[in-house]
Structures are given as structure tokens and as C-alpha cells.
TIRO-59292 format. One line per 2 residues: number of its first residue (from 1); their letters; for each residue x, y, z negated of C-alpha. Coordinates in Angstrom, 3 decimals. Each point is the difference from the previous one (the first is absolute). Example, Ala and Ser with C-alpha at 12.3 -4.5 7.8 and 13.67 -1.06 7.14 Angstrom:
1) as) 12.300 -4.500 -7.800 ~ 1.370 3.440 0.660
***
This chain:
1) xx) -6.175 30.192 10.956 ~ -3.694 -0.473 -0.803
3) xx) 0.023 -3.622 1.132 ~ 2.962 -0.444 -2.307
5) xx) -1.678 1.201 -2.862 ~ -3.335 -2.428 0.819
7) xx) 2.326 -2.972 -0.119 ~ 2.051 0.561 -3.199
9) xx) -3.460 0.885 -1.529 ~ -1.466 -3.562 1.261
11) xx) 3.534 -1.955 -0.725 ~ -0.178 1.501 -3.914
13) xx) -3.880 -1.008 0.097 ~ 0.708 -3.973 1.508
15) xx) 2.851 0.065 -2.421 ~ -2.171 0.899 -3.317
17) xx) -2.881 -2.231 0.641 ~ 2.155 -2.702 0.674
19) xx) 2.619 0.049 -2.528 ~ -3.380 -0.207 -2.651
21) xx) 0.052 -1.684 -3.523 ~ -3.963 -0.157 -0.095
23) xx) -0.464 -3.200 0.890 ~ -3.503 -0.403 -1.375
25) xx) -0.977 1.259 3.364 ~ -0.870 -3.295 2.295
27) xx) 1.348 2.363 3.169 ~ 3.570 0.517 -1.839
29) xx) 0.014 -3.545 -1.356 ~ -0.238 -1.165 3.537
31) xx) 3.213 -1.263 1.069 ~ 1.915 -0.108 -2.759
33) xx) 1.677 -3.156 -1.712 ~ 0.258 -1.011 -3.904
35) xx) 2.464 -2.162 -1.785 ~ -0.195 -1.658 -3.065
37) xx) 3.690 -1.986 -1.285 ~ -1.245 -0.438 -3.543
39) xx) -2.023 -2.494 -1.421 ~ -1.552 -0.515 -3.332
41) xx) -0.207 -3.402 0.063 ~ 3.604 -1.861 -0.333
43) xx) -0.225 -2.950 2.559 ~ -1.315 2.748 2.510
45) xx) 2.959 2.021 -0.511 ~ 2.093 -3.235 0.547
47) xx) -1.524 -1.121 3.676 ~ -1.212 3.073 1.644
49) xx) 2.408 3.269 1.024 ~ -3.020 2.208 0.350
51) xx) -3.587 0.601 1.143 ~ -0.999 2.593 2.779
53) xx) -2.877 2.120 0.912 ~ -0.772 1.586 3.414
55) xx) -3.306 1.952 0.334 ~ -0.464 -0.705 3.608
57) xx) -3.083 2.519 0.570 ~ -2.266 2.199 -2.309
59) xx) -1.606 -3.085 -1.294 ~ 2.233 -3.452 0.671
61) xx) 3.518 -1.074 -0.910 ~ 2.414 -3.240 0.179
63) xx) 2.044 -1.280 -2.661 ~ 3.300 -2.057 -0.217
65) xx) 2.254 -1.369 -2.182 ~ 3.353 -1.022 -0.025
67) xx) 1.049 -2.834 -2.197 ~ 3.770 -0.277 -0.587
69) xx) 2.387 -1.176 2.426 ~ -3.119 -0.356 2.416
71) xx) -1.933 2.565 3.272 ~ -2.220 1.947 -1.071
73) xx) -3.721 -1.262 0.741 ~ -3.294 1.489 0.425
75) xx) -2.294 -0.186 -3.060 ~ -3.308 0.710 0.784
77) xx) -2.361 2.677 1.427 ~ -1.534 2.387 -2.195
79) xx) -2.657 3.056 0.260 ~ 0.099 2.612 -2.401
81) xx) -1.627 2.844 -1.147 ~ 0.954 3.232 -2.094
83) xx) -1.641 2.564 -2.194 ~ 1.654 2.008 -1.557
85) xx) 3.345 -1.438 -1.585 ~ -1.860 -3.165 -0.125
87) xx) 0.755 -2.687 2.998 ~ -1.948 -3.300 0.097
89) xx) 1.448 -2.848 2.146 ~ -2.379 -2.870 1.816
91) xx) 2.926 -2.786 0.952 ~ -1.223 -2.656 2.712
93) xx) -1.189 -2.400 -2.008 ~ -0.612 1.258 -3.443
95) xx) -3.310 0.265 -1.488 ~ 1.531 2.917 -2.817
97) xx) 1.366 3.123 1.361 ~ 3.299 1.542 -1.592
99) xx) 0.202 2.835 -0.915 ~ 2.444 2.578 -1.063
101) xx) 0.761 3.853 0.172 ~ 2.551 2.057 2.118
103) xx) 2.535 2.804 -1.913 ~ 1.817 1.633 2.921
105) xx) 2.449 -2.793 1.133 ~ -0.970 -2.770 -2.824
107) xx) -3.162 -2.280 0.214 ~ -0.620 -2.204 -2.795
109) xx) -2.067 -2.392 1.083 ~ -1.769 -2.916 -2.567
111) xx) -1.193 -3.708 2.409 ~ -1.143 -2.745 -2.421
113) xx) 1.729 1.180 -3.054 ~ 3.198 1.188 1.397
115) xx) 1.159 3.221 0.232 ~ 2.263 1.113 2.360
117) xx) 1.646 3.662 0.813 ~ 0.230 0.632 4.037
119) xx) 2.479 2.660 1.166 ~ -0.136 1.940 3.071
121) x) 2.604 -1.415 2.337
***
């Protein structure tokens, strides 16, 4: 009975940590994958389905996108960091960061003028 109790106690604490909205923590942000279908610019919204997001580690990602009627295909690289609600975004290649904040299951994130909103797939 007492080994029964010790693993509905750890099953309710695995299932609380992971089933998390704070994703301003680089640990809970790990894993997870982002999806943004709407663009602000018109002839975006005309060629590409969406963009995605996958933090790979604490620190690095991937992106992809997925232009209409095509595969999706990797992106670029990216590092990132996070304080607070605030993440900044180094793509491969880039000289200026992005940078954006994280509500829950929304990032809005702002690259060379645009601004796009991210949700938690």
C-alpha cells in the first residue's frame, strides 16, 4: 500500500511539472514546438502555410517553414536566451537578434520589422 501511495504521489508530481504554462523557463521551453499561420505582410500570407519553432535544448532551436502546396524545410539554427518574459533569438546568420516575449502559450516575436505571434503547438 505504501509503495502505491509513493507512485501516485510521483505520477501527480511528473504530471504538474510537465503539463506547465511557464514557459519563460529555458528547462520547460525545452522541447516544445511553436506555430505561427498568420502573417502581417500579404504576399507572405499568400506563399507560406506557416513558420515553426522547436527549442531543441536550453539554449538552441531549428526553424522551418512550409510554403503552400510544398515540404516543410528547415530554416535556420538559432540560440536563444530568456529573462524574464523577455526571449532574444541569435538566427545563424544574422548580425540582429529578435526578440520577443512569451505569455503562457503565445510568443510574439518582432525580426526586422515584422511581428509575428507563435503558439504553442
Amino acid at each position: 500500500m505504501k509503495k502505491m501511495i509513493f507512485v501516485t504521489l510521483a505520477l501527480v508530481a511528473i504530471m504538474s511539472i510537465s503539463c506547465t504554462d511557464d514557459f519563460t523557463n529555458p528547462k520547460n521551453l525545452n522541447g516544445t514546438t511553436w506555430r505561427c499561420s498568420t502573417f502581417p505582410v500579404t504576399e507572405m500570407s499568400m506563399i507560406v502555410e506557416y513558420i515553426e519553432v522547436k527549442f531543441t535544448s536550453t539554449t538552441t532551436g531549428k526553424s522551418y517553414y512550409k510554403m503552400k502546396n510544398e515540404d516543410a524545410t528547415k530554416l535556420d539554427t538559432f540560440t536563444y536566451t530568456i529573462v524574464g518574459d523577455k526571449i532574444t533569438i541569435i538566427s545563424e546568420g544574422k548580425t540582429s537578434p529578435g526578440v520577443g516575449t512569451i505569455d503562457k502559450k503565445t510568443m510574439t516575436f518582432i525580426q526586422d520589422g515584422v511581428t509575428l505571434v507563435f503558439t504553442k503547438q
